[in-house]
N, C-alpha and C positions, 0 to 999 in steps of 0.2 A: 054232873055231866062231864066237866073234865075230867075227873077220876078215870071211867069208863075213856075216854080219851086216850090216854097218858098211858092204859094198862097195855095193851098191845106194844107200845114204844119199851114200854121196862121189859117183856119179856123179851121180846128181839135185842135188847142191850142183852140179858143177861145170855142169851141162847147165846149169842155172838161170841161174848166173854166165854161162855164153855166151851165154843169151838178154838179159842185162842190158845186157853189151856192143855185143850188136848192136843191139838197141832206142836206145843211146847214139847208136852211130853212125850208124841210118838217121836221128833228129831233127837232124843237123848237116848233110845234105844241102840242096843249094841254093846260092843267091848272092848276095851282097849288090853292088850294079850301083851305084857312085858315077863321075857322069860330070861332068866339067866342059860346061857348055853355053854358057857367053859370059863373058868379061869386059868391062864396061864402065865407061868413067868416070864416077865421083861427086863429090858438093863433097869429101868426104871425102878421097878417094882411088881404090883401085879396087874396082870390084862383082863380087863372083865369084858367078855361076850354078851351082849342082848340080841332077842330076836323081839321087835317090838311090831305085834299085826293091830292095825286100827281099823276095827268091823263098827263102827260109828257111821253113822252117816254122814258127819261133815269129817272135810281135810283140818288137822292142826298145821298150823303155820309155824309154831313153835308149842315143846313142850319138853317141861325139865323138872325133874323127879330128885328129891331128898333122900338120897340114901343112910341107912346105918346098915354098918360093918358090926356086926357080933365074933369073939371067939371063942374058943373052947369052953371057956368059963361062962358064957353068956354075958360078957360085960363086953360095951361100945366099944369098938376098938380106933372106928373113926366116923367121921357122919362128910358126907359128900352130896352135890349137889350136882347131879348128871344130866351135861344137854343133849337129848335126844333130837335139836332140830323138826324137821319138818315130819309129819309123819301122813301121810294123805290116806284117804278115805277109801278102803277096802285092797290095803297096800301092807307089804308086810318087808321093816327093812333088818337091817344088822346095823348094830351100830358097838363099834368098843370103847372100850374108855381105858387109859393107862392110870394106876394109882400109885403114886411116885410112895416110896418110902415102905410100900405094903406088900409083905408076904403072905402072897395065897395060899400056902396053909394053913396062914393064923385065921383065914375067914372059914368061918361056920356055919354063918346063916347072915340074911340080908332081910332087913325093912324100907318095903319104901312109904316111908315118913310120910310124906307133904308132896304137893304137884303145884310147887309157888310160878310155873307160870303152865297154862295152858288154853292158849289161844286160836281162833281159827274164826272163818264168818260163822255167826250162830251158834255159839262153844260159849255155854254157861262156865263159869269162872273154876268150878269146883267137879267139870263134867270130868277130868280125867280120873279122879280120884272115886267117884262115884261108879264108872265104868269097869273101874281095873280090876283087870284079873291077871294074876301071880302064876308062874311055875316054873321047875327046874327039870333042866337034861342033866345037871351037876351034881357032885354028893354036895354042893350048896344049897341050903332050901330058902326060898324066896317069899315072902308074906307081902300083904297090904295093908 
């Protein structure tokens, strides 16, 4: 007689728990669009152009992306760790980054590595990396 009881309460647990999961996973849909847009020369070095669009549903508060630098040869030329700052939800900004020492013609092609921080309310730890989508307006080509 408990059994019959108790059945009704397990399924509404578990019905509940499959609605948790899917509410989980419809807020992780979207894309986070990191493009390479130009590199040009600086007194520095070289000046790298992003255009980064976040079609995610939540705002990141911070988010910073592991690059490697490949050159002609395909060997690492240098690995960088770029803060893109805030990037809000359904917003698309520009952000450059100066690389002291680096000539943008030695760059070839770009990886972004790792997303060691990407943060925001309700921003699974690894959603940037999972979201991202690559592309180039440069003869630099861009991967994830």
């Amino acid at each position: 007689m408990k059994l019959v009881r108790l059945l009704p309460l397990t399924v509404l647990i578990a019905l509940s728990s499959g609605s948790a999961v899917w509410a989980q996973d419809a807020g992780t849909s979207g894309n986070l669009s990191i493009e390479i847009n130009d590199l040009t020369p600086s007194e520095k070095g070289c000046k790298l152009t992003f255009v980064a669009a976040n079609d995610l549903p939540q705002s990141l508060s911070k988010a910073s992306f592991e690059f490697v630098l490949f050159d002609e040869k395909g060997l690492v030329e240098r690995m960088a760790v770029l803060d893109f700052r805030d990037l809000p939800a359904g917003k698309t900004k520009v952000r450059q980054f100066d690389l002291p020492g680096t000539k943008c013609e030695a760059v070839k092609s770009l990886l972004i590595n790792d997303a060691p921080v990407c943060t925001g309310d309700g921003v699974a730890k690894d959603a940037c990396m999972k979201a991202l989508k690559t592309g180039s307006k440069s003869p630099v080509e861009l991967k994830g």
